[in-house]
N, C-alpha and C positions, 0 to 999 in steps of 0.2 A: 126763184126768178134768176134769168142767167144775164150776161152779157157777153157774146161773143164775138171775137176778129174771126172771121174765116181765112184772110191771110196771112195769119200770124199764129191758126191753128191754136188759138188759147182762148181761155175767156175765164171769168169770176161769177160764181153761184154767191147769191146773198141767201140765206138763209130769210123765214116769213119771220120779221117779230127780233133778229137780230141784226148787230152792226157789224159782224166779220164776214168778211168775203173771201172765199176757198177759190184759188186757182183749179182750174182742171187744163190737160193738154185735149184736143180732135179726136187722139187716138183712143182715148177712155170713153168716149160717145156710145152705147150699148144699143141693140134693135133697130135703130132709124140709122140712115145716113150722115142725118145734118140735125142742128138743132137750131131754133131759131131765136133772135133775143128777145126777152122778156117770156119766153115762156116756161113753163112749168117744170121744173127736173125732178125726179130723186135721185139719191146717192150715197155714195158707201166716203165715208174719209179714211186716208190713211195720213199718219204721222210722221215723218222723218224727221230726225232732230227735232228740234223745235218747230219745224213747220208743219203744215196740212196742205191737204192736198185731196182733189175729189177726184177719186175714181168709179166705174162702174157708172157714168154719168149715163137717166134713160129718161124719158119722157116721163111725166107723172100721169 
């Protein structure tokens, strides 16, 4: 499940069944245009330092 700004081009994936929430930026959006809130994602994580961070963000 996501929730996304469209103009602020960011949004946070909750994971089903956990309590951390993965930023992602718009531009990591994969197949579709747009995505909309509360709907279904998958997604690759990548690590930087100690953060994460979701990319390859696409429709489930």
């Amino acid at each position: 499940m996501i929730l996304f700004d469209p103009a602020e081009g960011a949004g946070l994936i909750a994971a089903y069944g956990s309590d951390e929430r993965v930023p992602f930026q718009a531009w990591d959006i994969r197949f579709v245009d747009a995505v909309t809130e509360g709907q279904p994602v998958i997604y690759a994580i990548e690590r930087v330092d100690a953060a994460l961070r979701a990319v390859e963000v696409r429709p489930a």
